[in-house]
Structures are given as structure tokens and as C-alpha cells.
N, C-alpha and C positions, 0 to 999 in steps of 0.2 A: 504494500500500500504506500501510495506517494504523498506527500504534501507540499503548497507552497510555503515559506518561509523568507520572513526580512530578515539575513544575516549579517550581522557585522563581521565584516572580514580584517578590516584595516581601521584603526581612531582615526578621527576627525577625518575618513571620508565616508561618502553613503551609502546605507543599509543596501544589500544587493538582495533582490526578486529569484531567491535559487527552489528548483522541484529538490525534495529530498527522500531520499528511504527512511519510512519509519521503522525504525525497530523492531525485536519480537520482543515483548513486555516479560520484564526482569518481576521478581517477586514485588510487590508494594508499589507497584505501576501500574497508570491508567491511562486509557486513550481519551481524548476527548475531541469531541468537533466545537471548538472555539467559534463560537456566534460573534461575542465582541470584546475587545481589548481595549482596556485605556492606556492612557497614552502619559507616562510620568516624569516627573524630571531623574528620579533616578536613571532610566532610560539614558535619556540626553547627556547626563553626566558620564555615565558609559562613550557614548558613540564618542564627546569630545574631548575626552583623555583626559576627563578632571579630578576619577578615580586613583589615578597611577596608571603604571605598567598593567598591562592586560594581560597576562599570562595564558588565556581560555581560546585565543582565537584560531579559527574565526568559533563565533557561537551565535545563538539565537538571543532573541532577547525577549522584553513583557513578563512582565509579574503581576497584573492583577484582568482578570476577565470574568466572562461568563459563557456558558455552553450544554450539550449532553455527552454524557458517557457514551462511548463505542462501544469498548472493552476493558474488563478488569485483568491483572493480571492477577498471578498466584498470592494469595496471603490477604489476597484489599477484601473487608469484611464493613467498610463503609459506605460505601457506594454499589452501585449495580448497573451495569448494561442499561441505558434507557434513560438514568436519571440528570434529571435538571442538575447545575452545582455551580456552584462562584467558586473560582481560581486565584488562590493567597497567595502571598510569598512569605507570610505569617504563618511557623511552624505552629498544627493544629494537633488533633488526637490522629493517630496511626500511622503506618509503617513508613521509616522515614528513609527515601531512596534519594541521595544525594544529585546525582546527575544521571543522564540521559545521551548517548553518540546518536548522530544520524547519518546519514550519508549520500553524499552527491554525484551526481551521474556519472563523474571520473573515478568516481569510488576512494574520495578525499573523505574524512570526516569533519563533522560539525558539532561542535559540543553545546552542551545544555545544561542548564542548573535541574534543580527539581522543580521547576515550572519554567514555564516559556508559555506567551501567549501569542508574539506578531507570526501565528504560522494557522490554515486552516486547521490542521488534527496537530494535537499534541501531546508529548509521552508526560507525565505530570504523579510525582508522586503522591499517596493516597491522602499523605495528613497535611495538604496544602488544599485540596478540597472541602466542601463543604456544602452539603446538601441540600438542597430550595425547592419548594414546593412549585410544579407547573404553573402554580396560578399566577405567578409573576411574571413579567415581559422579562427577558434577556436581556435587555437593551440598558434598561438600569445599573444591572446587578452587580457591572465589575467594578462599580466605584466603593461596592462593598468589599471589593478584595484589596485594597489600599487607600482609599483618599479618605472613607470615612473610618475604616479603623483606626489609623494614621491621628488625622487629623482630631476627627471627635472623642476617640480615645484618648487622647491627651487633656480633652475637657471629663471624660468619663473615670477614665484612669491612673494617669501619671499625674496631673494638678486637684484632680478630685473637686473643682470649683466649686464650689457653695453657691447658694440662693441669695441674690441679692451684693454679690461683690460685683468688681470689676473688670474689666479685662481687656486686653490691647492683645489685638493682631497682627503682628508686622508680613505682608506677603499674605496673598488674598487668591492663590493659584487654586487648584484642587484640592492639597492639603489644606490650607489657610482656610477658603471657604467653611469646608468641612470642620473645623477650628471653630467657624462661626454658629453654621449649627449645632454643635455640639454646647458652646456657650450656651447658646439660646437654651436650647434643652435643657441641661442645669440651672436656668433660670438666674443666672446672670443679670445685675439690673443694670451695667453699663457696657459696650461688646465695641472697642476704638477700632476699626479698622483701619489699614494703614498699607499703601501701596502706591505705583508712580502712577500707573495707570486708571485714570477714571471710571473705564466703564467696567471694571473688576470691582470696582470700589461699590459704583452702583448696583452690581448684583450681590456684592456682600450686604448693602443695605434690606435690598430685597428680602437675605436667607435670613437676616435678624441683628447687623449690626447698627446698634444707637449711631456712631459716627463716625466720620469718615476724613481720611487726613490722606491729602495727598503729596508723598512726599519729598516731591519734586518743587512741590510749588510754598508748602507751607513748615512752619518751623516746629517738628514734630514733637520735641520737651515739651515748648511753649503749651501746645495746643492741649497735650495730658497734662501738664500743672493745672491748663486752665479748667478742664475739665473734673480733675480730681481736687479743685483745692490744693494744692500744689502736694499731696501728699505722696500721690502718684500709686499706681495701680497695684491692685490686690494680684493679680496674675499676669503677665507675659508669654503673649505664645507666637515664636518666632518661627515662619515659614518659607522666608527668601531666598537662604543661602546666601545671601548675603553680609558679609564681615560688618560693614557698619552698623548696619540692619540688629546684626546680635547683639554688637556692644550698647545700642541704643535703648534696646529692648529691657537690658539687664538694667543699664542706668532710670527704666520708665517706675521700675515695681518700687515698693513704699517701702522706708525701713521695717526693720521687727515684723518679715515672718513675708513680705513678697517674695512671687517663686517665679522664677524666668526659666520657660522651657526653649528651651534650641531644639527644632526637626529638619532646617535643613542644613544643606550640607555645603562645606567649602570646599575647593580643592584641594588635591590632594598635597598636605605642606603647609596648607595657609592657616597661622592662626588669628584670634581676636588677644583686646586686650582689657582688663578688667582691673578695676581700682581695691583691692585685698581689703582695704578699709570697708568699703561699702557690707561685704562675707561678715566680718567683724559687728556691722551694725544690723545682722539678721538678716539681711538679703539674700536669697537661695540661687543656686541656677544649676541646674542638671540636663542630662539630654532626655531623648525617648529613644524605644525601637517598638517602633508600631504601635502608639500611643499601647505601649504593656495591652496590649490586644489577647485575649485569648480567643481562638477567631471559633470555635465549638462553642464557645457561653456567649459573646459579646455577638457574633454575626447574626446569630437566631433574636436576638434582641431589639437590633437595629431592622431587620426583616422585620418584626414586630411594628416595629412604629410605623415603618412604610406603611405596610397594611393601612395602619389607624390615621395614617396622612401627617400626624404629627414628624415624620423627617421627609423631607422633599428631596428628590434625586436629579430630576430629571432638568430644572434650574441648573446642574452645575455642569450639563452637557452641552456645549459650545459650538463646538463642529466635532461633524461627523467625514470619518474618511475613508477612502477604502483601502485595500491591504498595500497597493502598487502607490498611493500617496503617501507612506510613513514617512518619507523623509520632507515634504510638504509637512506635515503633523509636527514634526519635532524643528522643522523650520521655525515654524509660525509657535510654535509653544516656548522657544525660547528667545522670541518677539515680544513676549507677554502675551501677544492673543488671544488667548486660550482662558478659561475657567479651567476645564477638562477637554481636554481632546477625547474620541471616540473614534477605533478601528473597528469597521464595520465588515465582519466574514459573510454573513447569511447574504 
């Protein structure tokens, strides 16, 4: 059985359109027909060699989709032949198969993590899946396999926000958004969002942020003194990648007991720089990895609220692409363009 695949062959040039052999499914592997993949900065950060040394290439890429099961391999006791499932990159319950070869019509290989999504069928180890009932469109689902674990996880899990605090956005992309619903949801009485880009800004108002700072144009301290009384925010949650962006973020939160999260990521080498006194005066800052997602307890949770309408998905879908556009998608996503980009298989 064949499939197409965007493979990165070489950093910082473009994904290449290769037919590949799929595998015969190792114990704790599953096949799946990828419906739709989002589209993430981790991604981008790959293709532009801000990771480091690529040691894996060429390989596939995609970490968060939606789709049905083909086939199960030996030992997968989660899923079945048939079933709906969202595609994590967030280690879940069951057999955990690290990676995946493919191979190309010259009979080169292609390597793979234990998921990959920019490819029609995918080999996908079992405990990066997660099960969903048909009644859902596909089309949503795969921002439940990263933007909003990520993102709203860090309001759910890593910050734990309380009712009625504060809280500053810095980067308003898919992560951040989703940062915004997740505020919201905890019931946040203040949510600053904060990015260069306007109409990002404007859809974070849309998903629930009180205000909005753009910070190209306006003087970002100023505007959180003014907002908080100069005490400055109960929580920070920083999405940009951005180096100023972080140390900003840390400088926003209040003495005695503000917590500054970092999610995105620098290149590889770059650090920020931070005033030790501030540590000293109760100011926290740690990172996440996947807002501490447990994607078995927290996925089926967030599925939940969809149901009840209370978390909105479908707002943070921007464009839609198809599989031979990836490299248009992560053009345009590191443009800002983008909320969420959407690779569209079906």
C-alpha cells in the first residue's frame, strides 16, 4: 500500500510531494487515513533549522490530526479497524512505538516519529491516538491533538488559573488563541491579548479576550500597568517564541506568587534574560510540555465541551489547504496569517 507524503529532505528548503511504501505494522502500530492535519509552528521550526542539527532526515512531519483506523497492528487493544481518532504527539495510554521507516520508489528510506500527519495513511503509534465518537466532523478535531491541549492546558493544567484573576497572552497563533479559550473557560475576569498582528488580535477578542494590545504599535508595560493598576498580572502565558516576547511576559506578572508560562520556543542556542531579583520577590516562571496534557483524561473532556458549544473550534481555523500546498501553509503561517492553518486529505 502506497501513500503521498510532504517530506522534509533538506532544512530550510521545501517539503517535497514523494509516493511512499507503507510498512507492514510492527507490534503497537496503527494505520490510519488522515482526513486533516494542522498545521504548527513546531513544524516550521523543523523545516527552518531552528531546532538544531536534524539528525532524522529526510523524515515526515505533522503531529496533531484527525482521521479512521485502517489497521491495527499486533498488541493495539485501543482502537479498532473503523474507528474515528484524533492524532497527538502527546504520549497517551498504550503501546509506545517510537518511530516508523517508509520507503521510496528508489527504495531510499524515510523516517518517522511515532506520528506523522502531512501524508494520506499513516503508520502512528497506538498511545498517540485517541478515540472520538463519529458524531463529530473530522474537520475540527486535530486542533484537539495540539493547539488546544497545548494551549488551554496551560490555563487547565500547568497555571491552574483561578476565577476571576488575570491574565496576559503574549502570541495569539493556535497555541495562544487556544490560551485564550482556555482563560475564558477558567473564568478569568481579565484575558490581555497581545500580538503584532490585528486581525489575530481581533479573533482572540472574538474567543474571549477582554483586551487587546498591539505590539507593534502600543507600549505593552504601559498598557498592563494600566490595566492592572500597575500591579501587573496574576498569570502570563507566552506563545510567540519570541525572546522579547518572554522576557516581557515575565516582567508583566505581579510580585508575591505571578507565574509566567513560556510555550514557545527559541532557536536552537538562543537564550532570554531575566532580573534574579524579580525570583526573589515571588515571581515564578517555568515552561510546559503540552500544557501537562494527559490526552486519555483531558481530550475526552474538551470533546465534552464541544458537544455543549461551550469551546469553539472551528473560529480558530483560518485556511484550509490541500496536501501539494504545505509549503504555501507554513509560508503564510510564518507571515502570521494564520490562526490555525488546516491540511485538508478527504
Amino acid at each position: 500500500m502506497k501513500t503521498l507524503a510532504a517530506i522534509l529532505t533538506e532544512i530550510n528548503q521545501p517539503l517535497q510531494i514523494e509516493e511512499l511504501q507503507i510498512p507492514v505494522l510492527k507490534e503497537g502500530q496503527v494505520l490510519v487515513k488522515v482526513a486533516y492535519s494542522g498545521v504548527c509552528h513546531s513544524q516550521l521550526n523543523e523545516v527552518r533549522g531552528l531546532k538544531g542539527v536534524d539528525k532524522f532526515l529526510p523524515h515526515a512531519l505533522g503531529h496533531e490530526g484527525a482521521g479512521i483506523v485502517q489497521e491495527v497492528g499486533p498488541g493495539v487493544n485501543k482502537v479498532n479497524e473503523g474507528d474515528a481518532v484524533i492524532l497527538t504527539w502527546i504520549k497517551g495510554g498504550g503501546l509506545d512505538v517510537p518511530s516508523a521507516t517508509y520507503t521510496k520508489k528508489d527504495g531510499s528510506k524515510v523516517n518517522s516519529g511515532a506520528i506523522a500527519t502531512f501524508m494520506e495513511y499513516a503508520v502512528v503509534s497506538e498511545n498517540r491516538l485517541i478515540f472520538v465518537s463519529k458524531e463529530f466532523s473530522l474537520r475540527e478535531l486535530p486542533l484537539l491533538g495540539c493547539a488546544i491541549p497545548t494551549g488551554a492546558g496551560i490555563a487547565f493544567n500547568t497555571a491552574k488559573i483561578s476565577r476571576g484573576s488575570s491574565v496576559a497572552v503574549f502570541g495569539v497563533g493556535g497555541i495562544g488563541l487556544s490560551a485564550v479559550i482556555g482563560s475564558r473557560l477558567r473564568e478569568a475576569k481579565s484575558i490581555i491579548a497581545i500580538d503584532m498582528f490585528d486581525h489575530k488580535l481581533e479573533l482572540a477578542r472574538s474567543l474571549g479576550a477582554t483586551d487587546t494590545v498591539n505590539f507593534k504599535k502600543q507600549d505593552v508595560a504601559s498598557y498592563i500597568n494600566e490595566v492592572t493598576l500597575e500591579s501587573g498580572v496574576d498569570f502570563a502565558i507566552e506563545a510567540s517564541g519570541n525572546a522579547e516576547a518572554m522576557e516581557l511576559a515575565f516582567q508583566s506578572i505581579r510580585t508575591g506568587g505571578g507565574l509566567c508560562v513560556l510555550a514557545g520556543n527559541l532557536p536552537a542556542g538562543k537564550t532570554i534574560s531575566i532580573d534574579p531579583l524579580d525570583l526573589i520577590k515571588g515571581k515564578r516562571i517555568i515552561g510546559t510540555w503540552g500544557g501537562e496534557t494527559q490526552p486519555d483524561k483531558d481530550i475526552p473532556m474538551y470533546l465534552d465541551l464541544y458537544r455543549t458549544g461551550k469551546l469553539e473550534l472551528s473560529p480558530l481555523i483560518t485556511q484550509t489547504y490541500k496536501l501539494e500546498e504545505i509549503n504555501q501553509a507554513l509560508d503564510e503561517l510564518e507571515k502570521g496569517k494564520l490562526g490555525r492553518g488546516l491540511i485538508e486529505m478527504v
